[in-house]
PALUMZA-710960 format. One line per 10 residues: number of its first residue (from 1); their letters; for each residue x, y, z of C-alpha. Coordinates in nm, 4 decimals. Each point is the difference from the previous one (the first is absolute). Example, Ala and Ser with C-alpha at 12.3 -4.5 7.8 and 13.67 -1.06 7.14 Angstrom:
2
1	AS	1.2300,-0.4500,0.7800 | 0.1370,0.3440,-0.0660
//
This chain:
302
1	XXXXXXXXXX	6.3869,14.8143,8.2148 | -0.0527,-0.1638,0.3967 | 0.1163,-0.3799,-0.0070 | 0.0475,-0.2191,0.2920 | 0.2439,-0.2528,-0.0344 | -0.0396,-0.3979,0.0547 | 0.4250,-0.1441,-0.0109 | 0.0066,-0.3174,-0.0629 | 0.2365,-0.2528,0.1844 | 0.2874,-0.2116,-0.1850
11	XXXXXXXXXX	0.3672,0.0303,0.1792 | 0.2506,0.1987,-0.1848 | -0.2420,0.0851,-0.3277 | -0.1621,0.1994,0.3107 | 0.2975,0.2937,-0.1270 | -0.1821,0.0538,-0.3084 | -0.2622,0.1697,0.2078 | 0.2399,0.2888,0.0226 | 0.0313,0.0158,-0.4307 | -0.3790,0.0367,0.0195
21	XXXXXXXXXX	-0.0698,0.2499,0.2442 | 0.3037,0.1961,-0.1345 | -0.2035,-0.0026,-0.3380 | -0.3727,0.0524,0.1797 | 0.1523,0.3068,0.1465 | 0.1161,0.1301,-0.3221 | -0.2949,-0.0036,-0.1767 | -0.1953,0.1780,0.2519 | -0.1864,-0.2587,0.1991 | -0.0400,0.0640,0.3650
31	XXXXXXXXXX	0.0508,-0.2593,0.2490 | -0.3050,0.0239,0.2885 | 0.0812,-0.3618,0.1462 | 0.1861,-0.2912,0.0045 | -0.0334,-0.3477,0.0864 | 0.2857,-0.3020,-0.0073 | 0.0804,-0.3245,0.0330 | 0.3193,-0.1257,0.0491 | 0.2426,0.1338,-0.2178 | -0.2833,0.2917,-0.0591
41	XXXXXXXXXX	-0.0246,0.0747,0.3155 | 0.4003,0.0481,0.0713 | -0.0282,0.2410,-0.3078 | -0.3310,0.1502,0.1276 | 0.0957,0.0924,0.3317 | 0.3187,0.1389,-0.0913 | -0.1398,0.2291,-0.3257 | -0.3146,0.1022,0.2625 | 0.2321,0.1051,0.2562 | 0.1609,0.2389,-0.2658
51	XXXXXXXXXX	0.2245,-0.1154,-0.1750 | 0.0389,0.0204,-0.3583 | 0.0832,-0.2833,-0.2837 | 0.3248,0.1410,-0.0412 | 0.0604,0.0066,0.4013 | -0.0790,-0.3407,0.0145 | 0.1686,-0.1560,-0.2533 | 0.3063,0.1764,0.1315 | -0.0816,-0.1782,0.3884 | -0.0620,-0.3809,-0.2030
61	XXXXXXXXXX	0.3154,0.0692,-0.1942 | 0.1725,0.0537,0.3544 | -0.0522,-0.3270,0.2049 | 0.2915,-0.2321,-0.0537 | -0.1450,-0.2592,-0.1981 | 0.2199,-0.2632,0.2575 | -0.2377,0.1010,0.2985 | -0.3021,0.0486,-0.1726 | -0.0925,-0.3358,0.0999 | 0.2084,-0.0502,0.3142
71	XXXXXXXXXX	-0.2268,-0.0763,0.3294 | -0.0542,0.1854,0.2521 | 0.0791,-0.0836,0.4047 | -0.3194,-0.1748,0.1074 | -0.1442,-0.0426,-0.3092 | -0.2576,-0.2386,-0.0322 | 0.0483,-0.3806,-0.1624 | 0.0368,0.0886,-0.4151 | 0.2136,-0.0487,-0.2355 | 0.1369,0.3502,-0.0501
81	XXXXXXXXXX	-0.0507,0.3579,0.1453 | 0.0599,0.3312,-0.1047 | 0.2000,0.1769,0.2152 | 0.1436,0.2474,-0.2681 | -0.3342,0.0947,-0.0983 | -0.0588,0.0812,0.3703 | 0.2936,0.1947,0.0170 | -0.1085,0.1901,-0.2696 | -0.3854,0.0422,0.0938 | 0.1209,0.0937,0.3586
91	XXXXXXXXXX	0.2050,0.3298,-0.1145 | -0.3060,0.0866,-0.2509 | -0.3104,-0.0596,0.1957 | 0.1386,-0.0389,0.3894 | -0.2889,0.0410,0.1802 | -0.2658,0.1300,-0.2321 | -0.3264,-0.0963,0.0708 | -0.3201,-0.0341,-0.2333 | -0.0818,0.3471,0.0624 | 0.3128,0.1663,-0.0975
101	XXXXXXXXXX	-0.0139,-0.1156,-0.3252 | -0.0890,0.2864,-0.2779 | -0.2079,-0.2442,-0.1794 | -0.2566,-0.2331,0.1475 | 0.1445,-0.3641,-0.0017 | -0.1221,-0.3460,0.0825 | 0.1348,-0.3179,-0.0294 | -0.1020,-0.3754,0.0237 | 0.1267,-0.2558,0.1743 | -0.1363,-0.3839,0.1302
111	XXXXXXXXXX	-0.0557,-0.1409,0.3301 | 0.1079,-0.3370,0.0237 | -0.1997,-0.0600,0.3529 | -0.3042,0.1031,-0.1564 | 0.0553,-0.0794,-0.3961 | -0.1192,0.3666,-0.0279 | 0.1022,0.3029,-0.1838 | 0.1251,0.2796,0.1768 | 0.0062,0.3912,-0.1235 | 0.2831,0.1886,0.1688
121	XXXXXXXXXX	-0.0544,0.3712,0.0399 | 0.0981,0.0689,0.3411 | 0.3014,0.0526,0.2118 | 0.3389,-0.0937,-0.1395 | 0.0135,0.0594,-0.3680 | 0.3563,-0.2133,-0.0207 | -0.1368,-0.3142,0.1880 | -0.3257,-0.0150,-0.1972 | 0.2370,-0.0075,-0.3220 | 0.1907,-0.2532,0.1238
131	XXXXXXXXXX	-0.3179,-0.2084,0.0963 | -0.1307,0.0671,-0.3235 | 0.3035,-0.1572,-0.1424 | 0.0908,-0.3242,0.1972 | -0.0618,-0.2807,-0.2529 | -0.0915,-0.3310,0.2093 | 0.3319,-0.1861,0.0496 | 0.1994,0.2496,-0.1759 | 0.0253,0.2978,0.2370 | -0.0964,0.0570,0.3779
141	XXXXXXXXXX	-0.3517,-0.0098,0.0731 | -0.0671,0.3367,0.2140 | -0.2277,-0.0020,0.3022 | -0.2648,0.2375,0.0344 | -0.1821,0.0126,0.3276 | -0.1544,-0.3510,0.0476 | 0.0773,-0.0400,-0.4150 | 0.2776,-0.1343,-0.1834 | -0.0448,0.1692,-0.3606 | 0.2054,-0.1289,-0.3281
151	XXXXXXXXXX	-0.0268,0.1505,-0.3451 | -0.3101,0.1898,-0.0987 | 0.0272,-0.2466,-0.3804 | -0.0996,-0.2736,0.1897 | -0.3590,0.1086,-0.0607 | 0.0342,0.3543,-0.1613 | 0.2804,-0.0037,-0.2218 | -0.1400,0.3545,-0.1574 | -0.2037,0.1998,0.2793 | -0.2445,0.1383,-0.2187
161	XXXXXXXXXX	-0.3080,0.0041,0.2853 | 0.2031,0.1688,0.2184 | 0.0958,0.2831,-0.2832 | -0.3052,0.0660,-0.0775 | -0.1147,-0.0319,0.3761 | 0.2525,0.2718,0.1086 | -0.1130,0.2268,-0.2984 | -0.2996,-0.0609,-0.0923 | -0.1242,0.2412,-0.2330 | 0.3065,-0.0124,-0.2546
171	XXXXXXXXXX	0.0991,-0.2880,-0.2504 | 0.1871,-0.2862,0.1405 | 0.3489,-0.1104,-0.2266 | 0.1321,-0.3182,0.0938 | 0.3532,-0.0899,-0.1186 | 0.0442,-0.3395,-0.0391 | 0.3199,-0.1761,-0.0197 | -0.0859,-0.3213,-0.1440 | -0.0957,-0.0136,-0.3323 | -0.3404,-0.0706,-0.2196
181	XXXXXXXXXX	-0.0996,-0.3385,0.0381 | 0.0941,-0.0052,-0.4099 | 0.3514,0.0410,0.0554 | 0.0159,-0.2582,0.2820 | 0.1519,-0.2911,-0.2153 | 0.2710,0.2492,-0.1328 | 0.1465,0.0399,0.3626 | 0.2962,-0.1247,0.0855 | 0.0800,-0.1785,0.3339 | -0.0181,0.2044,0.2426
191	XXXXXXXXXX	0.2777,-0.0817,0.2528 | 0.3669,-0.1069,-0.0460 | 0.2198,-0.0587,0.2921 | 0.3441,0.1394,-0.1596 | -0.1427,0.3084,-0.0994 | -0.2075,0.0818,0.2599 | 0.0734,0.3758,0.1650 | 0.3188,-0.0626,0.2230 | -0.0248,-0.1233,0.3188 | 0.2532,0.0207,0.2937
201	XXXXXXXXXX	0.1457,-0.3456,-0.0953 | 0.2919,-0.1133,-0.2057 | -0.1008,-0.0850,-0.3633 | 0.1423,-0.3366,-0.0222 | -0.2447,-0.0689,0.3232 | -0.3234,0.1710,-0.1469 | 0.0841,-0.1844,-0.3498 | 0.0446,-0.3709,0.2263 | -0.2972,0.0829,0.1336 | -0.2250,0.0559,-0.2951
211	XXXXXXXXXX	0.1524,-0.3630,-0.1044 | -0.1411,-0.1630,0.3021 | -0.2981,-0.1615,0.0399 | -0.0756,0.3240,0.2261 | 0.0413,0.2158,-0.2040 | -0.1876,-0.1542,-0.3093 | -0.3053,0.0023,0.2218 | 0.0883,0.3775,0.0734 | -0.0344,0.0946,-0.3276 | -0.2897,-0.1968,-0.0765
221	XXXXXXXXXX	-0.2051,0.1567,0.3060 | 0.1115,0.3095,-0.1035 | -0.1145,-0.0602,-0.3465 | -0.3197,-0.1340,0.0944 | -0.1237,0.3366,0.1960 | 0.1015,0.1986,-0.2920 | -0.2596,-0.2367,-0.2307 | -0.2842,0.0433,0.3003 | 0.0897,0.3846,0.0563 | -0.0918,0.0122,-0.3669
231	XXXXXXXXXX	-0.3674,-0.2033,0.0131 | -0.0575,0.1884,0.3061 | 0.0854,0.3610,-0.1530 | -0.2356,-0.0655,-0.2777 | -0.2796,-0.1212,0.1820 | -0.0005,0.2703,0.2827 | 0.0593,0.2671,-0.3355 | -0.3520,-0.1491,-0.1611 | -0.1392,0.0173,0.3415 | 0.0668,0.3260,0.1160
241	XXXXXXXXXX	-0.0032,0.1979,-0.3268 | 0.2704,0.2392,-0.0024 | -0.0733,0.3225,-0.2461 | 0.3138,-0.0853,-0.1705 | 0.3511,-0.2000,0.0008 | 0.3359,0.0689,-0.0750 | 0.2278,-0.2769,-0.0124 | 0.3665,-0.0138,-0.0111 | 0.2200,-0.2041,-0.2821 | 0.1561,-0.1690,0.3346
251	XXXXXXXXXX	-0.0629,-0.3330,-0.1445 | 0.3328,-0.1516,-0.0141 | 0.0898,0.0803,0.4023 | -0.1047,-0.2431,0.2722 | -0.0478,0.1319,0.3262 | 0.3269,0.0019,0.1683 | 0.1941,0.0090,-0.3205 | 0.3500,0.2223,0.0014 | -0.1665,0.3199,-0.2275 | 0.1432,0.2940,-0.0706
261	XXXXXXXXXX	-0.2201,0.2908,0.1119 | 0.0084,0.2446,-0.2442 | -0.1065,-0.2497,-0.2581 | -0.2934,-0.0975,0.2118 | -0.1001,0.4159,0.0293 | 0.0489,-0.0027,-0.3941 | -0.2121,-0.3075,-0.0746 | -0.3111,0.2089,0.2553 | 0.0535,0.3282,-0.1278 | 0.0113,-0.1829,-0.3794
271	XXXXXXXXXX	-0.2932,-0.1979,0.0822 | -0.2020,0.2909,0.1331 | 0.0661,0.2663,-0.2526 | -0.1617,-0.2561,-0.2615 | -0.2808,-0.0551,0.2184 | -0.0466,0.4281,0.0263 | -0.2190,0.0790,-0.3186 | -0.2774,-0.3097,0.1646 | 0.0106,0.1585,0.3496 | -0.0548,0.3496,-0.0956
281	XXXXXXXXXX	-0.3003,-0.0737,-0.2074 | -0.1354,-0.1433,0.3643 | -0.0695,0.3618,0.0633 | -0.2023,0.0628,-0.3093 | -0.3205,0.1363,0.1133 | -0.1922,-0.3045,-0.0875 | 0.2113,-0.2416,0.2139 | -0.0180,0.2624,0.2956 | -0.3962,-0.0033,-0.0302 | 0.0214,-0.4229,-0.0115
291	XXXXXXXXXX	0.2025,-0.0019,0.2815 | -0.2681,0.2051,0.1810 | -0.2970,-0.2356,-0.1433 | 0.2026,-0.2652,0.1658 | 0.0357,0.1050,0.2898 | -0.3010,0.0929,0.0462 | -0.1390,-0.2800,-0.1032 | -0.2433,0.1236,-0.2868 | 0.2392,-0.1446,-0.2614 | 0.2112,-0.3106,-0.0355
301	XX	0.2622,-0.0499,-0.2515 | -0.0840,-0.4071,-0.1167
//
């Protein structure tokens, strides 16, 4: 049972990627390709290079939450960085390159110059994640050549064309980190200063902060992508057609939210394992012959 993978993008939900390849692998699906954005593509890169769920839970479980968002020396302007995640990438992918990976990997990111979106499948592995993850205002922008690339969501927040574009002739399974449009008004808000994963800064500062008129307008920016991450999902979704979508009970965590990451793994690997008895009956005979009409172009599903 060949899948290629589309991860979708969504700040520290993106750990529940690791509960649902855990359970993928489990029940015997093979992994020819994978394609991220954002947090998908940190996950990606790092499972393509060879590394299993359990290996990198063990590495996110690692970085000091206290750095995690500490900047770097001549980072860009932002708000935060993420020099403990670069600490940690650095000693697990150092200077792998797109074609040391075991499993063929892509990810997206956006060129502000050019208002374009960008696949990333060459050179450093590391730096394309970290393009693919630079929010707009949040984290550094990274140059690229005569580009300067931010996070893949902006346009692609689940990379399904470029799944299905680096393995074409096996279904493409998006997981999705934002929930059914149904289940939108259920959603808490999404940000909350206080709570928010550590950052290198006393708490009485970070909590003064979130009082301020500053901060206020923090949370409702960060809010407000959340809200058009999730329009945008489900548009590109009905768009590009995936063959089928898992989605993680993530619902309750904002983006930058403190989490704690084996609870994130359990809520993928839960999430998935219900979803199982639907994917396998993709590989019924008769949906392996539509697939074939389809893409041949003989047959189309309405």
């Amino acid at each position: 049972m060949d899948i290629s993978l589309a991860l979708g993008g969504g700040g520290i939900k993106g750990i529940s990627h690791l509960g649902v390849l855990a359970c993928l692998e489990e029940a015997g699906f093979k992994i020819r390709a994978i394609a991220g954005t954002s947090a998908g593509a940190l996950v990606g890169a790092v499972y393509a290079a060879g590394y299993s769920p359990g290996e990198i839970l063990k590495i996110v479980e690692s970085i000091p939450q206290k750095r995690l968002y500490a900047r770097l020396p001549g980072d860009g302007p932002s708000l935060l960085g993420y020099a403990g995640l670069a600490e940690a990438l650095t000693a697990v992918l150092g200077d792998c390159t797109f074609s040391d990976l075991k499993i063929p990997f892509a990810c997206t990111a956006v060129d502000i110059n050019t208002s374009q979106e960008i696949y990333l499948n060459e050179g450093s592995v590391m730096e394309a994640a970290f393009a693919s993850i630079a929010i707009p205002g949040v984290f550094p922008t990274k140059i690229r050549g005569k580009a300067e690339l931010v996070d893949g969501g902006v346009l692609d927040p689940v990379p399904v064309n470029l799944a299905r574009r680096i393995a074409p002739d096996v279904p493409v399974v998006a997981v999705v980190l934002n929930p059914a449009k149904e289940r939108w008004d259920s959603i808490p808000p999404q940000f909350n200063m206080p709570t928010v994963m550590p950052l290198p800064i006393p708490s009485p500062i970070i909590e003064g902060f979130a009082r301020m008129r500053i901060g206020q307008a923090f949370r409702i920016f960060v809010h407000s992508m959340d809200i058009t991450m999730r329009m945008l999902s489900e548009l590109r979704l009905e768009v590009d057609k995936p063959d089928f979508i898992i989605r993680p009970n993530v619902d309750r965590y904002g983006m930058l939210d403190f989490a704690v990451p084996a609870e994130l793994v359990r809520l993928g690997e839960e999430s998935a394992r219900q979803s199982l008895p639907e994917l396998k009956r993709m590989f019924s005979w008769q949906n392996v012959l539509l697939r074939r009409l389809n893409r041949t172009g003989l047959f189309k599903k309405n």
